[in-house]
N, C-alpha and C positions, 0 to 999 in steps of 0.2 A: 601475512604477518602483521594483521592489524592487533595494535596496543592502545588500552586509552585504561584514561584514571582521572580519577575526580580528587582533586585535591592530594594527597597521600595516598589515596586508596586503589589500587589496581582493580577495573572492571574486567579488564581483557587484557590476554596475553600471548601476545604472538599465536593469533588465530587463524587458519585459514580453513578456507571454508570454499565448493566447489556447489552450484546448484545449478538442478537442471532448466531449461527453460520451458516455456508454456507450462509451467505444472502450478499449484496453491504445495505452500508450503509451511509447515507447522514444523517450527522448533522448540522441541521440549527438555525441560532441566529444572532442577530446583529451583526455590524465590531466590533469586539474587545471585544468581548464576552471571548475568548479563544476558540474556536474550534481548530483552529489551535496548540495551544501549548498544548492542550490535548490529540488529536491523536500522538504527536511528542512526546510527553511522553509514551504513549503507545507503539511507537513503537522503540523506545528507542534512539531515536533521541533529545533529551533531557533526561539529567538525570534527574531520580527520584528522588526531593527533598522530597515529606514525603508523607506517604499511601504506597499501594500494585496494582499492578496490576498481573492479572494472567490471562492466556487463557488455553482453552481448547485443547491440545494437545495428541494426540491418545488416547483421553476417560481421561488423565487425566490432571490436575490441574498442571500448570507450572509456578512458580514466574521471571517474568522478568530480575529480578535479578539477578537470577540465571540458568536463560535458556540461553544454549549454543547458541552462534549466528546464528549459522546453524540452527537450530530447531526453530529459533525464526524466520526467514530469511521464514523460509518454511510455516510459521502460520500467519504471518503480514505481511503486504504491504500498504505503506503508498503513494500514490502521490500529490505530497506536489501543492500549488497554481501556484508558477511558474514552466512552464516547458519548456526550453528553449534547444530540443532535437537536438543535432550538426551533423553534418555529411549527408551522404547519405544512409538513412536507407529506406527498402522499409517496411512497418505493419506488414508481418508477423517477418519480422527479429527484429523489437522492441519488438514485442509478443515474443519472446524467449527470450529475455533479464529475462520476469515474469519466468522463469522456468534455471535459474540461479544459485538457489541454490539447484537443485536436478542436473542439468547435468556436473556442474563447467565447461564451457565453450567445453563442450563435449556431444554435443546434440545427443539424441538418437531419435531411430523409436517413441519411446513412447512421448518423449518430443515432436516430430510434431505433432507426434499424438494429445495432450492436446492442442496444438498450433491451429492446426485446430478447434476441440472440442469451442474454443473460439471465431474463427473467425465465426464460425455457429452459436455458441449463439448468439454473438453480430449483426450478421446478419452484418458482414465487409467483405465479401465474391467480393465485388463489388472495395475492398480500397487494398485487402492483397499484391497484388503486386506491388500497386504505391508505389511512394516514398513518404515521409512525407513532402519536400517541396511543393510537388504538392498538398497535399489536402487543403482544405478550413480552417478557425481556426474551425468550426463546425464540421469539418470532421476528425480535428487532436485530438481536444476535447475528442472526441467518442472512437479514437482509443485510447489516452492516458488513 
């Protein structure tokens, strides 16, 4: 039953919404639907003006609300429509960025470990040590 509005303008309306976990998930709908300020709710990048949201966190039931940053930081990941990524970063070094809130900038064997683990799923194997200037927006797309 989450509702939010921007001034006068209802975004969302008494939504609720059930997803499964371990999955990538695409929500699609017209421009201005709210997709956007709905995830940004979820991940608490807007505050919760009215309903619950809660996820699944080691088997159990956690209120946004009340879930610790970190805990919420290790459960949700949000990447927002614009990505406008600064520097000289080569893929795998952005891929560590996602493992962030388990190494606090003290990456361990394990954290390359998952680092890899991804560049295998995503079959980026071919991108991991370019830089992100160089790839195509196709290419940056994927990796982001």
């Amino acid at each position: 039953n989450i509702s939010h509005h921007i001034g006068k303008q209802q975004i969302l309306h008494n939504i609720t919404l059930s997803l499964p976990s371990a999955q990538v998930i695409a929500l699609i709908g017209p421009n201005g639907a709210g997709k956007s300020t709905l995830f940004s709710v979820m991940a608490r990048l807007q505050p919760l003006q009215s309903g619950q949201v809660s996820f699944a966190v080691d088997n159990e039931e956690r209120d946004i609300a009340s879930c610790h940053a970190r805990t919420l930081s290790k459960t949700v990941a949000m990447l927002g429509q614009d990505n406008h990524v600064q520097g000289r970063l080569r893929v795998h070094e952005l891929l560590m960025f996602g493992r962030y809130p388990y190494h606090q900038g003290q990456p361990t064997a394990d954290d390359q470990q998952k680092v890899q683990e991804i560049i295998e799923r995503f079959e980026l194997a071919p991108l991991a040590e370019r830089f992100l200037s160089t790839l195509s927006g196709g290419q940056r797309q994927r990796v982001l």
